[in-house]
C-alpha positions as CSV (number, residue, x, y, z in Angstrom):
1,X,1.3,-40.5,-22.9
2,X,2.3,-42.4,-20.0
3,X,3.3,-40.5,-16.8
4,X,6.4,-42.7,-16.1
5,X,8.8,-43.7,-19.3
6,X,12.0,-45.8,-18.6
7,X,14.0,-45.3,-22.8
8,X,16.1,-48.1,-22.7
9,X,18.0,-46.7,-19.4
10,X,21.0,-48.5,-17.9
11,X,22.9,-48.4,-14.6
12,X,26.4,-49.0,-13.9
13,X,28.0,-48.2,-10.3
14,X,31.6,-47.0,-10.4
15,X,33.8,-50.0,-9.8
16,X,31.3,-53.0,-11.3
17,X,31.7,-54.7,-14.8
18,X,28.1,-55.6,-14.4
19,X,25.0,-53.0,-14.6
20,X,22.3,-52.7,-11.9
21,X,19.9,-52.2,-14.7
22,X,20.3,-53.2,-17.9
23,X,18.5,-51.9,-21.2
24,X,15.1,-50.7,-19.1
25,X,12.6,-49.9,-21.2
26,X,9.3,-49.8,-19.4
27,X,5.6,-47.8,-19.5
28,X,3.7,-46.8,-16.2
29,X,0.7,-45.1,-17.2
30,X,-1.3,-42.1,-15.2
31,X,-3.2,-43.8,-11.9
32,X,-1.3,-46.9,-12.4
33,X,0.3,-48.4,-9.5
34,X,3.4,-50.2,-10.7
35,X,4.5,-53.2,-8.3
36,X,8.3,-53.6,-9.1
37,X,9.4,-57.2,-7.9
38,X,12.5,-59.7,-8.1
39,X,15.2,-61.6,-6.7
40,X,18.0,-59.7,-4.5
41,X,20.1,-57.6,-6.6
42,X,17.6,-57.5,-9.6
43,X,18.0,-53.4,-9.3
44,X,14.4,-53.2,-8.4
45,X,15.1,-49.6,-5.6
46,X,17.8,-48.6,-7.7
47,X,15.2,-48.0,-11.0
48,X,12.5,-46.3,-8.5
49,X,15.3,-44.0,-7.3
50,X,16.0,-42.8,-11.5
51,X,12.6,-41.8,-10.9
52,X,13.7,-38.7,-8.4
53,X,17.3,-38.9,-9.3
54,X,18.5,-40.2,-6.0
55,X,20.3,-42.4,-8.2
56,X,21.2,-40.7,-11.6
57,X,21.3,-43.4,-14.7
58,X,24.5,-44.2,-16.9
59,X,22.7,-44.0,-19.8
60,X,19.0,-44.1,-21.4
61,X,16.1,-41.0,-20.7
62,X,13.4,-41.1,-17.9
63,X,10.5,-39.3,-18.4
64,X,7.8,-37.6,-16.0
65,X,4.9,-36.2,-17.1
66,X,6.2,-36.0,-20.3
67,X,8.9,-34.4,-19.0
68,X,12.9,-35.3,-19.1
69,X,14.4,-35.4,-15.7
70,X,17.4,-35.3,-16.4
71,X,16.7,-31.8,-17.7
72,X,15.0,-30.4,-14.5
73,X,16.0,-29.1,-11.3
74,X,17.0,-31.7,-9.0
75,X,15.3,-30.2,-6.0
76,X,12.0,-29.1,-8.2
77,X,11.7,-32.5,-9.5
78,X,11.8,-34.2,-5.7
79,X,9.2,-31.7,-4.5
80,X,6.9,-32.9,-7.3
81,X,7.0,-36.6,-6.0
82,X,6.1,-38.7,-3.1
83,X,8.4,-40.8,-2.0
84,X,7.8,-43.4,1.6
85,X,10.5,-45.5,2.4
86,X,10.6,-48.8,4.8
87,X,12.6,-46.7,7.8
88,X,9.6,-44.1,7.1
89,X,12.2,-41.2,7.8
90,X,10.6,-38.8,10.4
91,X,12.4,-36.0,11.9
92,X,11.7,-37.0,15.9
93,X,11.8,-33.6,16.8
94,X,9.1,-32.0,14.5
95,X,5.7,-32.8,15.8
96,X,3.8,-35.1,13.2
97,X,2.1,-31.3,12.1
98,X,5.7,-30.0,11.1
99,X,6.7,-33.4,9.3
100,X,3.9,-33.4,7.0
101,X,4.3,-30.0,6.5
102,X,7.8,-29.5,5.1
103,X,7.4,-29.9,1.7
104,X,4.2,-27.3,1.6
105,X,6.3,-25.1,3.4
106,X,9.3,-25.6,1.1
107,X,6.9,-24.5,-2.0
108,X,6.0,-21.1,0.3
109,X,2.4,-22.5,1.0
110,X,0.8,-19.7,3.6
111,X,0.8,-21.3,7.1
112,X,-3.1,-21.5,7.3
113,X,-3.1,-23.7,4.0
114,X,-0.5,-25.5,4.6
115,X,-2.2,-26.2,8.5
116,X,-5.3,-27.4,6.8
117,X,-3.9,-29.9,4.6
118,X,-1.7,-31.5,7.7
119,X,-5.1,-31.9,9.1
120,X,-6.9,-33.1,5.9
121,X,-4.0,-35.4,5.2
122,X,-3.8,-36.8,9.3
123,X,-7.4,-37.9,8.7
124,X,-7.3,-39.3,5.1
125,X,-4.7,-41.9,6.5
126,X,-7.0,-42.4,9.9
127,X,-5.0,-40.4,12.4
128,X,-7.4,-37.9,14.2
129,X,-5.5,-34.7,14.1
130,X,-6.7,-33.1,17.0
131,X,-5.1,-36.1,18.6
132,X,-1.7,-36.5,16.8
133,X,-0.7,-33.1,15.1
134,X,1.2,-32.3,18.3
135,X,3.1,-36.0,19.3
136,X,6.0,-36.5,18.1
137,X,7.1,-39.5,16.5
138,X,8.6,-41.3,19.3
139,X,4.6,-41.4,20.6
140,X,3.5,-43.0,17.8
141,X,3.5,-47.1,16.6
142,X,5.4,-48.0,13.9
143,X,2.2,-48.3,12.4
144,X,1.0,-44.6,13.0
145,X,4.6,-43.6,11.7
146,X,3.9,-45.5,8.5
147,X,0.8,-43.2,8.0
148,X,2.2,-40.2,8.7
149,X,4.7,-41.5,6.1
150,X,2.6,-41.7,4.0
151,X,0.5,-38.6,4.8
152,X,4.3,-36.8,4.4
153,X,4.5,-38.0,0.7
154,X,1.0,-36.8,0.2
155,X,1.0,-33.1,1.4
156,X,2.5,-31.3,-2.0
157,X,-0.6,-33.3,-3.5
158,X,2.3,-34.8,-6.3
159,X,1.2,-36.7,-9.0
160,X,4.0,-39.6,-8.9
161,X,4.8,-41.5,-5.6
162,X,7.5,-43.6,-5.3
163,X,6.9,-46.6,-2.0
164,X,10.5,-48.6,-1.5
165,X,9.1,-51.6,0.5
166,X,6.7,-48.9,2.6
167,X,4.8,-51.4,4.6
168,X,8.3,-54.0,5.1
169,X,9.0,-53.5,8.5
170,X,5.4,-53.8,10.1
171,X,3.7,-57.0,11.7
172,X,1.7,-58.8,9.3
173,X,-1.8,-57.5,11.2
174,X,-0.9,-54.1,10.9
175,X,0.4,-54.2,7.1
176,X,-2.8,-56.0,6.1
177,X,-4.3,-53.2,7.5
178,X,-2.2,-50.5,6.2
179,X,-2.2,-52.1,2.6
180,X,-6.4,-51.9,2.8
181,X,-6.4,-48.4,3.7
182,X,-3.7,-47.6,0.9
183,X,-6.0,-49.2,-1.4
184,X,-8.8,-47.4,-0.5
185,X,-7.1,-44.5,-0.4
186,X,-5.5,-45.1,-4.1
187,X,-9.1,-45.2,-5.3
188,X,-9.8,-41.7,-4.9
189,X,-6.4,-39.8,-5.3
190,X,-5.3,-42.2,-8.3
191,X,-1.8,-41.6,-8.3
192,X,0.5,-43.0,-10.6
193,X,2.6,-45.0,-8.2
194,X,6.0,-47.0,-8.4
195,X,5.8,-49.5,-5.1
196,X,8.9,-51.8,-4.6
197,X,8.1,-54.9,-3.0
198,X,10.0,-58.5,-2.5
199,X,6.6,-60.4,-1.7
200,X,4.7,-61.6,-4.4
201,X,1.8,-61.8,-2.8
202,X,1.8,-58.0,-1.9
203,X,3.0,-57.2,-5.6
204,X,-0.4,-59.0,-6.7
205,X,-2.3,-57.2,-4.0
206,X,-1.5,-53.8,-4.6
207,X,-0.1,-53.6,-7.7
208,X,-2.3,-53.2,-11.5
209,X,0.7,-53.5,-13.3
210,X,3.3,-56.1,-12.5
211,X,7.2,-55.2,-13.4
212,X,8.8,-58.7,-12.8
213,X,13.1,-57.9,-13.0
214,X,16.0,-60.7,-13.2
215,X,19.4,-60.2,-11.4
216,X,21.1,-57.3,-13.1
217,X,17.9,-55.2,-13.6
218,X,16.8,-57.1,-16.4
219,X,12.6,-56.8,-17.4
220,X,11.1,-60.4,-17.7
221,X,7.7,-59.5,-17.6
222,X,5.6,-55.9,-17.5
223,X,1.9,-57.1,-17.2
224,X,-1.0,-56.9,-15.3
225,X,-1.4,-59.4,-12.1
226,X,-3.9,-61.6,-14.1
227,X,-1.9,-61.6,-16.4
228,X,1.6,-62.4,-14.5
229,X,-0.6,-65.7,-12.9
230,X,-2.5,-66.9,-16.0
231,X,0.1,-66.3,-18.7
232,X,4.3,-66.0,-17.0
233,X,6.1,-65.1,-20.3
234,X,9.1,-67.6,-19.3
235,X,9.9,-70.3,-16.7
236,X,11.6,-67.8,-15.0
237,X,8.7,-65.6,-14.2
238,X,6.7,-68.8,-13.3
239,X,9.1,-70.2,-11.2
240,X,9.4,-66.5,-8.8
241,X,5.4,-66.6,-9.2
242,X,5.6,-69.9,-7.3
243,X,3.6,-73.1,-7.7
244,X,0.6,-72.2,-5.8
245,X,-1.0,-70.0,-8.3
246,X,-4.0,-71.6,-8.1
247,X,-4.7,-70.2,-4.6
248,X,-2.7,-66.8,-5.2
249,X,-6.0,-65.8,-8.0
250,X,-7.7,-64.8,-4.7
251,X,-5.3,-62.4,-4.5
252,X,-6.7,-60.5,-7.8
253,X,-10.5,-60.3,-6.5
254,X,-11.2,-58.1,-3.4
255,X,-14.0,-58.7,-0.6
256,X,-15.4,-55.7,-1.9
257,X,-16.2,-57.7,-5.4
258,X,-18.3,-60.8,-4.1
259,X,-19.5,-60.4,-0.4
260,X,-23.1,-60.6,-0.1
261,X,-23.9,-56.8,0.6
262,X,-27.3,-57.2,2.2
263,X,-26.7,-60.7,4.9
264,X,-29.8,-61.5,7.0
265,X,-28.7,-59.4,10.7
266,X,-30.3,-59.0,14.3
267,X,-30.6,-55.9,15.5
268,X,-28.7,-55.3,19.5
269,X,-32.3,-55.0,21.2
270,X,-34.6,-57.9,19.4
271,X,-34.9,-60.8,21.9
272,X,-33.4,-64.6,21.6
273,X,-36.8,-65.4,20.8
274,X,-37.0,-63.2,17.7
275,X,-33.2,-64.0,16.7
276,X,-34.3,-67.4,16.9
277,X,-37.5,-67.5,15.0
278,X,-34.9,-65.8,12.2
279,X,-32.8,-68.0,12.0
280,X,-35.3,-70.9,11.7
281,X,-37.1,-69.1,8.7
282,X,-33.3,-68.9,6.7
283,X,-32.0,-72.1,7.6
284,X,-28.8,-70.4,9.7
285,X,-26.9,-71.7,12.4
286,X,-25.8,-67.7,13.7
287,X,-26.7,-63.9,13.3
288,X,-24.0,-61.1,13.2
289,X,-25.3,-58.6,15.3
290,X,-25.8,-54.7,14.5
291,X,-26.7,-51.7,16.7
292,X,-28.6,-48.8,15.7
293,X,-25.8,-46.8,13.2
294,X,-24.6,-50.7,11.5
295,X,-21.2,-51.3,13.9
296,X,-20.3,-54.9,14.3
297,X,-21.5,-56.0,18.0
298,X,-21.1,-59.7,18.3
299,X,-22.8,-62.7,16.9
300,X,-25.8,-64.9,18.3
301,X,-25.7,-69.1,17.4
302,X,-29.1,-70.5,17.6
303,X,-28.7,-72.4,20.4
304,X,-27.4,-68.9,22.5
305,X,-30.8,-68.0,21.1
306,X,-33.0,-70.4,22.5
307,X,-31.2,-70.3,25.4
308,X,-32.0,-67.0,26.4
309,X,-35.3,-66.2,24.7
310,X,-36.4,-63.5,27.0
311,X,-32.8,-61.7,26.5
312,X,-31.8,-58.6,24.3
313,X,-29.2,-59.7,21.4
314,X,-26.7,-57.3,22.9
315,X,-27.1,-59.1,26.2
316,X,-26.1,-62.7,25.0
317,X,-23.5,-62.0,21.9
318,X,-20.6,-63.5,21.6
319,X,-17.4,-61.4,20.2
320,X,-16.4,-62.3,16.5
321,X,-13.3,-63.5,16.3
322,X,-12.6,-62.0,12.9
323,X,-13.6,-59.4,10.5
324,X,-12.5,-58.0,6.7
325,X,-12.2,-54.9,4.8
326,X,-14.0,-54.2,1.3
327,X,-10.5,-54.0,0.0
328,X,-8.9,-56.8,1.3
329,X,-8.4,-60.2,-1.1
330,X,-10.2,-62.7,-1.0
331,X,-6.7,-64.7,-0.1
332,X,-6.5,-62.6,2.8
333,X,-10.1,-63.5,3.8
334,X,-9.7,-66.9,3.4
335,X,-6.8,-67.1,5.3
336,X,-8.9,-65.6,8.1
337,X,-11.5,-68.0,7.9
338,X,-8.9,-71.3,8.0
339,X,-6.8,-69.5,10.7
340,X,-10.1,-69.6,12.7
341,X,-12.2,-72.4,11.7
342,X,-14.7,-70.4,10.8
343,X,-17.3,-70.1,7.2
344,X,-18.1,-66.4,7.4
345,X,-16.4,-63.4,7.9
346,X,-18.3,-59.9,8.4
347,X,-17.2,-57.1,5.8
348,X,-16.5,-53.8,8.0
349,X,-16.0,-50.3,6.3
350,X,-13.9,-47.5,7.8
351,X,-16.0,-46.5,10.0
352,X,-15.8,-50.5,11.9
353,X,-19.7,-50.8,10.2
354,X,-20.9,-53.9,8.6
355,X,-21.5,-53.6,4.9
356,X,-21.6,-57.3,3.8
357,X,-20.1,-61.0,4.5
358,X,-18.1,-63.3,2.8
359,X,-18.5,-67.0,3.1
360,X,-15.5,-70.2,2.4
361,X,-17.7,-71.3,-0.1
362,X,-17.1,-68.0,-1.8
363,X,-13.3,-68.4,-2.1
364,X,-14.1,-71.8,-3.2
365,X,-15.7,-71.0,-5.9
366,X,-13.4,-68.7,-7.0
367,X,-10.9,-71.1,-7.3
368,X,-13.0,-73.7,-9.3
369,X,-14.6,-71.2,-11.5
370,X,-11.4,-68.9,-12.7
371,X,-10.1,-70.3,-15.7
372,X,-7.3,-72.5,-15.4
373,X,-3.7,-71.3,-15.2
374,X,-1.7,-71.9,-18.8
375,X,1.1,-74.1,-18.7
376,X,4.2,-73.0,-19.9
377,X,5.6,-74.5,-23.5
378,X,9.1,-76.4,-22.4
């Protein structure tokens, strides 16, 4: 059974000849996240907000959990979904605690529980909550705001979450960052998850399902990503995909899936002269360089090396310009590596410690060895 059914469902706003969405019959099954994508006015937020009955549908049945919603409390159903929006929607004077509380303490969750999931929640999405629980909103970046957002949407522990463009109005460092830890954090709550989006390339990132809508909320295409890239079921899905598939497969493998998990390191107190002799023995040109607990320091070149043979690693390291997440594409790391003009890019976890690196030649290879994309009978 899936956990989000659209029964042919249409949408027509008083006053328009035309529907928003037209005929909608789509799947979403449990732990799926559902990237719902198309050209302005395709009716992409107004089918997301069926799902909570923000917007209630002219005709057809939605279904959640099995269950109809148009057959169940309004304000039940709402409590028993997520649901992070673009402006984030914070009450600036509740401290972050009392935000991500409210739904708990709509359900008549006892203080102390509810207390302990703020503070389980605060540091699932990276926010220390001894250090936040007490700002308020206006103390935050828009990227903390965006966490606590999301950590909001999170506290009931709901089953569905619904993300209208969640990560829209953020720079493009602090989104890539914020879409990594969503990911990571996806992988262990598995939500089933409907995430409006107008990039493609974000679509392809974070969605495993595809929903691909023409103007007038009409389906084109429900598929996976690979899918969507390697088989577009008409010129028009081909044509929003873009013509620079080819580089957008990146977008389907994560850093996580082909960095090399054990790279030849230096440790922060071996000498130039050691680093050196190292580097020699594997034929390499540089060293990223650990201390004792695995964090990123710097990285040594050989010639830094012989240069100072007498010095500790830590002394003579030079600050890398650049680092990836496990979840992050392999797009996004090579985008890295051209924006720099560099080959290799250290993998970091979480906790900023180096698990791995990926190389250029890795991406490349992804690119030659992925089966070519199918080209569409005209």
């Amino acid at each position: 059974m899936p956990m989000i059914q659209f029964d042919d469902v249409v949408k027509v706003y008083p006053g328009s000849a035309a529907p928003a969405v037209k005929n909608l019959t789509i799947s979403i099954p449990e732990g799926e996240t559902c990237a719902i994508i198309g050209p302005s006015g395709c009716g992409k937020t107004t089918a997301m907000k069926m799902v909570n009955r923000l917007i209630e549908p002219t005709t057809g049945a939605i279904f959640v959990g099995g269950k109809n919603i148009l057959k169940q409390d309004t304000i039940e159903l709402r409590r028993n979904i997520g649901y992070v929006i673009q402006q984030i929607g914070l009450f600036p004077h509740f401290t972050i605690r009392d935000n991500v509380a409210l739904v708990p303490q709509m359900l008549g969750w006892t203080k102390a529980r509810t207390y302990r999931r703020v503070d389980e929640l605060l540091d699932i999405v990276g926010l220390d909550p001894a250090q936040f629980r007490d700002r308020y909103p206006r103390q935050l970046s828009g990227g903390q705001r965006q966490r606590v957002g999301v950590a909001r949407a999170l506290a009931a522990d709901p089953p569905v979450m619904l993300m209208d463009e969640p990560f829209g109005a953020i720079d493009p460092i602090t989104r890539d960052r914020l879409q990594n830890e969503f990911l990571r954090l996806q992988k262990q709550l598995k939500k089933t998850i409907m995430f409006v989006t107008h990039d493609i390339d974000e679509a392809l990132k974070m969605g495993t399902l595809i929903c691909i809508l023409q103007v007038g909320g009409v389906l084109q295409q429900l598929d996976s990503p690979k899918n969507i890239l390697s088989k577009p079921a008409n010129e028009f899905v081909a044509d929003f995909v873009g013509s620079d598939r080819g580089l957008k497969k990146l977008t389907l493998v994560r850093v996580g899936e082909v960095m090399q998990a054990t790279p030849t390191l230096g440790a922060h107190d071996e000498t130039g002269a050691e680093l050196m002799n190292r580097m020699r023995r594997h034929e390499m040109e540089s060293l990223f360089i650990v201390d004792d607990t695995q964090k990123l320091i710097g990285y040594v070149t050989i010639d830094d090396a012989q240069k100072n043979l007498g010095k500790p690693a830590h002394m003579i390291a030079s600050q890398t310009v650049a680092t990836i997440e496990e979840e992050a594409t392999m797009r996004d790391a090579f985008s890295e590596m051209l924006s720099y003009g560099i080959r290799f890019l250290p993998v970091l976890d979480n906790q900023q410690r180096l698990v791995g690196m990926v190389s250029a030649d890795d991406a490349q290879n992804l690119i030659k060895q992925r089966a070519p994309v199918a080209a569409l009978a005209l």
